[in-house]
N, C-alpha and C positions, 0 to 999 in steps of 0.2 A: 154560685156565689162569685166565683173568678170572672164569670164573663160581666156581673153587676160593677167588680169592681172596677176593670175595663173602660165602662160606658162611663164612669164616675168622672175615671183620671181624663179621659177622653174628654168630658163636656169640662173638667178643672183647664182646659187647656183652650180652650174655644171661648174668651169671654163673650159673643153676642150670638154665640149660642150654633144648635146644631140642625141641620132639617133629622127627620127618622131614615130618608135615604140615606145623608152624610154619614151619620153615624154606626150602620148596618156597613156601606162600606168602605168603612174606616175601621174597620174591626172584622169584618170577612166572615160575614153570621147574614141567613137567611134576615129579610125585612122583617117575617113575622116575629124570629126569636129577640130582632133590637126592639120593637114594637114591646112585649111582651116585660122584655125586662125593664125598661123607660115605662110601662104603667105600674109593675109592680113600685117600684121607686118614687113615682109620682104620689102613690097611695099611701109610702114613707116620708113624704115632703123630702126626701131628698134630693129630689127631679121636677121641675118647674116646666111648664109647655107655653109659651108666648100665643099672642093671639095671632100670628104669623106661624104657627104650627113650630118652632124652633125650641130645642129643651134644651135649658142651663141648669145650672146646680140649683138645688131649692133649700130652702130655709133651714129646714133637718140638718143640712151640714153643719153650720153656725152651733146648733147644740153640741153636738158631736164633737166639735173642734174646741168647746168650752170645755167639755169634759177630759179630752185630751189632753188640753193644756194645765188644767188642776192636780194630773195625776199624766203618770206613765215616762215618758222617754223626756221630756222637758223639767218634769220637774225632778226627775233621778239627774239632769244634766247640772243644774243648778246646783245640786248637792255635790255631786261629783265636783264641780269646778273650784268648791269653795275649799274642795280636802286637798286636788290636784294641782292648781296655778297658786303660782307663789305672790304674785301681786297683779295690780290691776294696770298694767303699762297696754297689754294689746286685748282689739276686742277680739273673743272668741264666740261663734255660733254654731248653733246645732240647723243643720236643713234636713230635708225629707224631698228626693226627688219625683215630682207627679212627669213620668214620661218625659217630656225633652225639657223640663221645665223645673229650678229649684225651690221651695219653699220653705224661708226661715223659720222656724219655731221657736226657738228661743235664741238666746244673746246673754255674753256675759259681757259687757261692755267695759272698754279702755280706757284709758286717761288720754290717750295723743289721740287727735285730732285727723279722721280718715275724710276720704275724698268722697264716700260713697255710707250713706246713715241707713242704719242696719233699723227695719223695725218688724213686728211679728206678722208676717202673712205678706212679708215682699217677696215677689217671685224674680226670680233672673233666669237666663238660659243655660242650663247645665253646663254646655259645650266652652261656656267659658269661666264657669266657677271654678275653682277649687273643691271644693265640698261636691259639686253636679258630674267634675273629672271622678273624681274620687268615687261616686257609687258609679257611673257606666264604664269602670276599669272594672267591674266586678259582674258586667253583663258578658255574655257572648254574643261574636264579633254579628251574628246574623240578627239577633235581638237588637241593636244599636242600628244595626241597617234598618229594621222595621220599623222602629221608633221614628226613629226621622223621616222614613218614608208617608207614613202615616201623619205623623203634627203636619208637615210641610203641604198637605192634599186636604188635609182635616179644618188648618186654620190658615191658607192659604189667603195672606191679604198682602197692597202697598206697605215695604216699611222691614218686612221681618227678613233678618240676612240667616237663613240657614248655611250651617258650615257646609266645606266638601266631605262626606262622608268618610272619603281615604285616610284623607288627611287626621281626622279624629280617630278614627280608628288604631291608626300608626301613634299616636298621643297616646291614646290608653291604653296601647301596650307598653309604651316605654312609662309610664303611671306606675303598670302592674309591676314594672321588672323594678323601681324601685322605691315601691311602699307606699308611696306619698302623689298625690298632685298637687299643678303648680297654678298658677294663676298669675302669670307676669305682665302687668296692666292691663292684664284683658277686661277687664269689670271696669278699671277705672284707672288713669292715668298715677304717677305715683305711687301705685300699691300693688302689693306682693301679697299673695293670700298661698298658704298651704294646705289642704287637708287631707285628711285622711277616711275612708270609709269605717263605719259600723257593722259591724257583722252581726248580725240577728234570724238568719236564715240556715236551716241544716244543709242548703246549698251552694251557700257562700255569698250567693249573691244579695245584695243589698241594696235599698233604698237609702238611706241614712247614710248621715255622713259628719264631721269636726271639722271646722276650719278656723285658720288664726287667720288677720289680717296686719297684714305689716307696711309700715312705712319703706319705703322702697332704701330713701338715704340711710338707715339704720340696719338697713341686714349686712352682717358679716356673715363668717363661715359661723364663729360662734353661738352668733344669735338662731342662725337657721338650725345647727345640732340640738339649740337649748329647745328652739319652740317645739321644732319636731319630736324632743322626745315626750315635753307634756303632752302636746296632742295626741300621740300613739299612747300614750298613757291614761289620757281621757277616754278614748276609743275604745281601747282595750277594757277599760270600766266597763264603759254602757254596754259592751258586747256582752255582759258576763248577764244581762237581761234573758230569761228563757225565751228560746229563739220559737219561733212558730212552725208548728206541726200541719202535716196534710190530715 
């Protein structure tokens, strides 16, 4: 089941798709066992094989992601936000990181006016979210090496600036040391994003993540004590979700 989930996040990550070699190794698994799991999946429509022999996501996901979204961590966020955030001044979203890559799930959306329009199933680069800081502050430092080692060889095209590894790594430590990541125009000129990871794992580590987005002219010290403490208070909700077992 782990290695299935792997091959998933792995083709979530490759929009035009994967050969059976890329993906065997890009994931360090004999041809036949990537073979193997890529048909059982296909036979789930969750895995699509191009007439180029290339496998992307298939159709089955699209259900999958309806039913998620009617139910489970999106819509507990929605409730949450509406007991948690005192008005509707900044927007706040829930991500879920697939490997080097963030995906929004839901949005409790703002009154002012951002640089950057948040909508269900937009992805951005971990390494520069807030929310993408925030869950690989909760990886180990050798996991975050593979990660990027792997997208960067996986979806190797013109265009993609992967960070310097060191460098990120020195960030999610100082993330971890305290509580929160930051997002200082990285995503978009003018804006300030904070968030904070979700804990849903008996290991700590997490996928999931809170993030607010702030206008850059309007953060004081005050604003940043005030948001930070809803979000770690949103966060701390959803964590209280039973965490997933081996």
């Amino acid at each position: 089941m782990a290695r299935a989930v792997r091959v998933l996040e792995l083709l979530g990550s490759a929009p035009d798709g994967l050969s059976l070699t890329e993906v065997a190794r890009a994931l360090e698994m004999p041809p036949s066992s990537a073979l193997a799991i890529c048909t059982t999946l296909r036979q789930e429509r969750l895995v699509t094989r191009t007439r180029e022999r290339r496998y992307t996501l298939g159709p089955g996901i699209l259900g999958l992601a309806d039913k998620y979204m009617r139910g489970g961590l999106p819509s507990f966020f929605m409730r949450v936000c509406r007991d948690v955030l005192p008005d509707n001044r900044e927007t706040v979203v829930l991500a879920v990181r697939e490997w080097h890559e963030v995906v929004y799930v839901a949005q409790r959306p703002g009154n002012r006016p951002l640089a950057v329009n948040y909508h269900l199933g937009m992805r951005l680069p971990a390494h520069t979210t807030a929310s993408g800081k925030a869950s690989l502050s909760t990886v180990p430092d050798g996991e975050v090496r593979k990660i990027y080692t792997v997208a960067s060889s996986a979806t190797a095209r013109d265009g993609v600036q992967w960070p310097d590894v060191d460098a990120l790594i020195e960030d999610l430590h100082e993330t971890r040391r305290r509580g929160y990541a930051i997002d200082d125009e990285q995503t978009a000129p003018g804006m300030v994003c904070l968030g904070v990871p979700i804990s849903m794992t008996d290991s700590g580590a997490t996928t999931a993540a809170v993030a607010v987005s702030l206008v850059k002219s309007t953060v004081t010290d005050q604003v940043l004590a005030e948001y930070l403490t809803l979000i770690r208070t949103l966060a701390d909700a959803l964590s209280s979700i039973e965490p997933a077992t081996d």
